[in-house]
N, C-alpha and C positions, 0 to 999 in steps of 0.2 A: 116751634123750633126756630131759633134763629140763623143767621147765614152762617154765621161764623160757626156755630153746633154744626150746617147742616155739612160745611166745609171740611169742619174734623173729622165727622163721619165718613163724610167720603174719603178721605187720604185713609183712615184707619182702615175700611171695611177694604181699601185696595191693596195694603199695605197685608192684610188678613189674606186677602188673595196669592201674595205673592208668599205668604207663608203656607198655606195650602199646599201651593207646586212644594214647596222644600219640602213638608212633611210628607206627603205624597209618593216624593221619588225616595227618599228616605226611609220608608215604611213600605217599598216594593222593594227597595235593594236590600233592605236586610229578612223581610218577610221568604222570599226566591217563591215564588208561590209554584213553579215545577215539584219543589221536590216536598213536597207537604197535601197533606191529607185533604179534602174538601167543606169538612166540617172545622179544622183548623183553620183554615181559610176564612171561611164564614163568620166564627168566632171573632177572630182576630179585626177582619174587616168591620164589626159592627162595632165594636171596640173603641176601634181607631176615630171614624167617623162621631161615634157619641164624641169621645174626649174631645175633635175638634169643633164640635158644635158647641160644646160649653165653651170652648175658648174663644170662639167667635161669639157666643152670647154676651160672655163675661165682660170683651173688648166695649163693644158694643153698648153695656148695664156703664161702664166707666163715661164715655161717649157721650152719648144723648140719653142717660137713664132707660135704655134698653128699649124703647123704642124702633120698631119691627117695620121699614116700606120697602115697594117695590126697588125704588134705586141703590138700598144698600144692597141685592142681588147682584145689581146690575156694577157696582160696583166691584164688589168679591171676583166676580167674572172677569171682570174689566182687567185687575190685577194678576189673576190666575194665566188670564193669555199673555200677559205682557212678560211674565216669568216663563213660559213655555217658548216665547220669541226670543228673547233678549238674556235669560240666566239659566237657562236649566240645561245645554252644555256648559257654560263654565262651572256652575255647581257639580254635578256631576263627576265632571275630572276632578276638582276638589274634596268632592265627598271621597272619591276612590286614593286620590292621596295620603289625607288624613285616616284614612281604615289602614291602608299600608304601615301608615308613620305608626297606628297604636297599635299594630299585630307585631310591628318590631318593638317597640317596646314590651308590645307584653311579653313575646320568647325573651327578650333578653330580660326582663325582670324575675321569668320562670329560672331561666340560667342561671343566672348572681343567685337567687336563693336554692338552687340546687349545688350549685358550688360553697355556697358561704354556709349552707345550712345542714345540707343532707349529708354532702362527701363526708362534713366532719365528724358526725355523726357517726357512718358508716366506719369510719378510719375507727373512731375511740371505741365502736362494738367491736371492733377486727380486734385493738389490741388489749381490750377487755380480756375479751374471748385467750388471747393467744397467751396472756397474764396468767390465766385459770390453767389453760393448758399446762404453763410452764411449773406452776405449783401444787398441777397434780404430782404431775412428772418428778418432782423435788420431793412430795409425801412419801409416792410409789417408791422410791432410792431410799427415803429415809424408813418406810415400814419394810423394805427386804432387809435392810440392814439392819435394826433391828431383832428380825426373827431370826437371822442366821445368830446373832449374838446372845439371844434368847437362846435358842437352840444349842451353841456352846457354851453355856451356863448350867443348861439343864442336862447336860452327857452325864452328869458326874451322877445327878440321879437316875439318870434313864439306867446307869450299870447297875445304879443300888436294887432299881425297883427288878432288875432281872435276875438280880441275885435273889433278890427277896423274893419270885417268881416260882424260882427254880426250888425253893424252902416248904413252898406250898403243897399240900396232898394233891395227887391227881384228882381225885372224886372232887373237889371243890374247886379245880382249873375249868371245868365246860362251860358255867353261868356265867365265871367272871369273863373267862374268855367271848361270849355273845355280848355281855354286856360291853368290854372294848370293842370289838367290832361293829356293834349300833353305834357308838357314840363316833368312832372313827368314821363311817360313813356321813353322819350327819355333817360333821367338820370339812369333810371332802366335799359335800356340796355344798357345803356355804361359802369354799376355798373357790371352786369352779364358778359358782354365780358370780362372785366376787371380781374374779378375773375377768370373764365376759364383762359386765359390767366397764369396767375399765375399759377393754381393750373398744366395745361400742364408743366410748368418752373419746377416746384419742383418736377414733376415725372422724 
């Protein structure tokens, strides 16, 4: 290996070091290891450490073709303390900055699409809905009116059919007469469903 490889290495593996501390504190502050399980913990921890040993490998295989000695440790280390001395309050404030800066962005990007997306949404169900209602409302006035006018159309037979009522033998009035009264019952509950019905719609 020559000086100048063995130089690389060195600046890189201390350079790895100081990325260490950042991932490190980065992967405690978002991990909170208080309010989590111990096997989540553990998982996560072994995790974390494989991923960085490949990217310390990887740095490393770029470097001096992966080639493994005592001083690239001592390097790693080397850099690891100088980020514990020297960055890891400024990072710190800074990591907590930038979480602040994207939790405002994210409520306020929840907001804009709850305002540009949902309100209107909601509004055009409201006046969906309030459309349907008004064209019940409008059938319901067009079908009473209707029956009443139906109803005064048919007087003029309802007198015939009583005249012709009144024509018929008694002995042959009892069948006809059950059979109108089935048939009027039926009509009467379908009249009552009907109305229920409705009046459920317009509450």
């Amino acid at each position: 290996m020559s000086v100048n490889t063995q130089l690389e290495t060195m600046f890189a593996m201390i350079v790895m070091g100081v990325w260490l501390g950042l991932a490190l504190d980065t992967y405690n502050r978002f991990l909170q290891r208080p309010n989590r399980t111990r096997f989540i913990v553990f998982i996560n921890d072994i995790l974390f450490w494989l991923l960085q040993g490949l990217i310390t490998f990887y740095i490393l295989l770029l470097v001096n073709k992966g080639e493994l000695r005592f001083h690239i440790f001592l390097a790693i280390l080397c850099g690891y303390a100088a980020y514990q001395s020297l960055f890891q309050t400024i990072y710190l404030k800074l990591l907590e900055m930038l979480i602040r800066i994207f939790t405002a962005l994210y409520r306020f990007f929840i907001r804009t699409c709850y305002y540009v997306i949902v309100r209107p949404i909601q509004w055009l169900f409201h006046l969906i809905l309030l459309l349907l209602l008004f064209l019940w409302k409008v059938f319901l006035s067009v079908f009473k009116t209707l029956f009443r006018c139906i109803t005064l159309l048919l007087r003029p037979f309802r007198l015939l059919g009583k005249w012709i009522w009144e024509m018929v033998p008694f002995k042959w009035r009892a069948p006809v007469t059950k059979f109108f009264l089935w048939l009027a019952g039926v009509v009467q509950k379908g009249t009552n469903m009907f109305i229920k019905w409705g009046a459920k719609f317009r509450k």
